[in-house]
N, C-alpha and C positions, 0 to 999 in steps of 0.2 A: 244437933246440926240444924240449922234454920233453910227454909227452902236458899236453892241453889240459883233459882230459876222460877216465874212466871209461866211464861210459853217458851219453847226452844222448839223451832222448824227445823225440818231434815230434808234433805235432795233426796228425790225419790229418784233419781236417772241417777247412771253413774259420768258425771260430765265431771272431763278432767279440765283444767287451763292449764296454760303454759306462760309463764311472765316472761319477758325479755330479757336476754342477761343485761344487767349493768354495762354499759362502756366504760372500762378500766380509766382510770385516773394516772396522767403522765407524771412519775416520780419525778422529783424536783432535782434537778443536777447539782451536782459538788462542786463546789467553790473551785477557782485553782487553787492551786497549792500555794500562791504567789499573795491570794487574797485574807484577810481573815475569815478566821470558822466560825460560821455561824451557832449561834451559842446551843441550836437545838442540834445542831451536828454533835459537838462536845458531848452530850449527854450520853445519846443514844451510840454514841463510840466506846466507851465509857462502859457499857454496862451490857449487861448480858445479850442476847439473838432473843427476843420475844417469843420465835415459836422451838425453842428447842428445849422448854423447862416447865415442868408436870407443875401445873394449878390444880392445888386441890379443891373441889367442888363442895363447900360445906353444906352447900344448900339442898342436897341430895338427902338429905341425913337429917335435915334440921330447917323444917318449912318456917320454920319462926323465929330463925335468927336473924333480927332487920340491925345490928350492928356488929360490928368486928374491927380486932386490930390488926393490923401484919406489917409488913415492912413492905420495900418494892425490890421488884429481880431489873424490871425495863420500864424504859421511857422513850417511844422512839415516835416522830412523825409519822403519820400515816400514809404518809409521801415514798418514806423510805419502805416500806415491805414489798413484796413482789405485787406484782399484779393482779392474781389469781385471788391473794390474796386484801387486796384493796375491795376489789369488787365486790364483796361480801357488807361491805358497810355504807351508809348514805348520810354523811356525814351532815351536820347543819350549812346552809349554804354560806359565803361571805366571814368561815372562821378556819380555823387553821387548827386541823384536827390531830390529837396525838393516841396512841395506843399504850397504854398501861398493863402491864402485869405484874402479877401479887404470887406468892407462894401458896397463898391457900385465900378464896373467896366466897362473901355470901352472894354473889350479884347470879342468877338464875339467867344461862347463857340460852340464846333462843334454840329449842329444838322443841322438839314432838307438838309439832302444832301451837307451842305456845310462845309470843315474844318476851322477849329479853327483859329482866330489871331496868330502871334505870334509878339514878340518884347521885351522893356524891362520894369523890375519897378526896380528904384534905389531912394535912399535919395538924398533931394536936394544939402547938404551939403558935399558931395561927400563918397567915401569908395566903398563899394563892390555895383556889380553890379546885379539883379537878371534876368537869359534871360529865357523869356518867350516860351517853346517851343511847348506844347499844353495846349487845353482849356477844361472841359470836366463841363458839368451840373448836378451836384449830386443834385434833391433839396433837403432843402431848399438853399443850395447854389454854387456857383462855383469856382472849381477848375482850380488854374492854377499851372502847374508842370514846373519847369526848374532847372537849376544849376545857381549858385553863379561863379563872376567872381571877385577876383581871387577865386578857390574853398574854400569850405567847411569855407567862411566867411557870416554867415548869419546876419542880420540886428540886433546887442547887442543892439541898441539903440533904439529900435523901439517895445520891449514887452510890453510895458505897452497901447499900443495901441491910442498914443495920439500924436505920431510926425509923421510928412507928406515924405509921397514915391509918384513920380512920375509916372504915366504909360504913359507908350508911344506906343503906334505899328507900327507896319510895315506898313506903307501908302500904298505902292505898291501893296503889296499882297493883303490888306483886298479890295483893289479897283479892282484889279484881280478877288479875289473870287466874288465881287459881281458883275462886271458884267457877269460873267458866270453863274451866279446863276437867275439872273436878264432872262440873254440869253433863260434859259431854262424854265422860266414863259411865254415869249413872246411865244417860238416854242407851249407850250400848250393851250396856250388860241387861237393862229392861226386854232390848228387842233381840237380844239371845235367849233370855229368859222364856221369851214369849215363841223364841222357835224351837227349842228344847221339849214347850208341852205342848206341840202343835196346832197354837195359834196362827204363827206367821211359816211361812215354807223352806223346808231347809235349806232351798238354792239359795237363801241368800247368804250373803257373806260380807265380814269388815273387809272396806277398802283407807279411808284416810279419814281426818280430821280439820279440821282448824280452831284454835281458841283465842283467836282473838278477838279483840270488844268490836262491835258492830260486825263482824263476817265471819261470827263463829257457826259452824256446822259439823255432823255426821255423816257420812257418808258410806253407804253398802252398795256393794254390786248384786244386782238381781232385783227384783220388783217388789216393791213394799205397797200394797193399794190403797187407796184414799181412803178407806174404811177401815183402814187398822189403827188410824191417827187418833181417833179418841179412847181404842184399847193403848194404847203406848203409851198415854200421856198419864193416864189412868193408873198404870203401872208405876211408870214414873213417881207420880204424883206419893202413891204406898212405899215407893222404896224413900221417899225423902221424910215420910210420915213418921219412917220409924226412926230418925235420928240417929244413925249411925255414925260413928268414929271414924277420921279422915285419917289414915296412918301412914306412914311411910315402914313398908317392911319390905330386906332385904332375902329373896329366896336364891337356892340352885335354878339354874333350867330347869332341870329336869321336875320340879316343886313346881314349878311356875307351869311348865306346860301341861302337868294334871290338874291344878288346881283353878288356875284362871279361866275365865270364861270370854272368849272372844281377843283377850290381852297378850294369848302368846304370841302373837305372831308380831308385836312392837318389844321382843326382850332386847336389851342392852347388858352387855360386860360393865359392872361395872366398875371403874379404873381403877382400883385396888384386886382385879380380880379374885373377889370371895365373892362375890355375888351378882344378883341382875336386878333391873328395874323393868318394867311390863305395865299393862294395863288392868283392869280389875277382872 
């Protein structure tokens, strides 16, 4: 495993933010009935309700699949979904943004501290191109929001939900996000480590995360002092020495909560219910 990280800085206070919500985006009105239908009406009439059909997550299972084939379930404006649900995405300004969904996806939908894929789904047979700009986890399913290149050409050939689109992602970035994501499992399990053999003070405790590039952090509740920073790194430093195996394994709870150290407390169901995902 090659270092993860340089230096990684950690908030010694426990300081929460709070961002603003989004102001909902005013869903685009229906034609009359008297006018013609707008060709993105036609589709997403057409074809299945976006959020009421389970996407499989292959990415859970398989860090390294950067292509795949599947068909499509939906194609709808992102005008047309409720509001609650708009808010969730920050689409590019000046383009006309649609929501895609696939039966099963490698696109890594944003949660636990880390953003979303991005990249593209196109037909294999060529025409318009779909870019993937974020990912967002509604269950039972997952959303992926982008524009159409050239615009406002969505997939005519692909509603009946039985011809093959491509996805592809961005290798770079999703290899980016994770090992910073990665980076920031190692720094917590170091300073459990270090308060297990009574280094650092039991009060402290995992609070949150962030992994994203440029504003990635750890964060614990209770006092960490300015003099454990070069025992930490130190730590750190020997656990990346020894080139450890990055795995994806699939436990019970009840496996996860003896075994993990600091990670129980982030398990997730995961949506096959056989299993959970957790931290190290």
């Amino acid at each position: 495993m090659r270092p993860l990280f340089t230096r990684t800085s950690i908030h010694l206070r426990g300081l929460v933010t709070h961002r603003k919500p989004s102001t909902p985006r005013t869903a685009t009105e229906k034609h009359p009935r008297s006018n013609p239908v707008h060709y993105s009406e036609r589709i997403h009439t057409r074809m299945a309700n976006p959020l009421s059909i389970r996407t499989e997550p292959l990415y859970q299972k398989d860090g390294q699949k950067y292509t795949h084939t599947s068909t499509l379930t939906s194609i709808q404006p992102l005008s047309s979904l409720p509001h609650d649900t708009q808010a969730l995405f920050k689409p590019p300004p000046e383009t006309t943004p649609y929501i895609l969904t696939t039966p099963s996806t490698i696109f890594h939908a944003q949660g636990g501290g880390q953003p979303s894929d991005t990249g593209t789904i196109a037909s294999p047979t060529g025409g318009a191109t779909f870019h993937v700009h974020q990912v967002r986890k509604v269950d039972p399913t997952i959303l992926h929001m982008g524009v159409f290149s050239p615009p406002d050409t969505p997939f005519a050939d692909h509603q009946d939900g039985k011809q093959p689109i491509d996805q592809k992602v961005d290798i770079q970035k999703r290899i980016l996000h994770s090992r910073i994501h990665t980076a920031g499992h190692v720094i917590g399990l170091a300073i459990n480590q270090l308060i297990q053999d009574g280094t650092l003070p039991p009060t402290i405790l995992d609070s949150k995360a962030s992994h994203y590039p440029g504003a990635s952090f750890v964060e614990f509740c209770g006092l960490i002092p300015g003099s454990a920073k070069p025992l930490i790194q130190a730590h750190v430093d020997a656990m990346v020495a020894q080139d450890l195996p990055v795995q994806i394994e699939f436990w019970s709870a009840e496996k996860a909560r003896s075994e993990c150290t600091g990670g129980g407390v982030g398990l997730v169901q995961d949506g096959g219910g056989d299993g959970v995902t957790g931290g190290i």
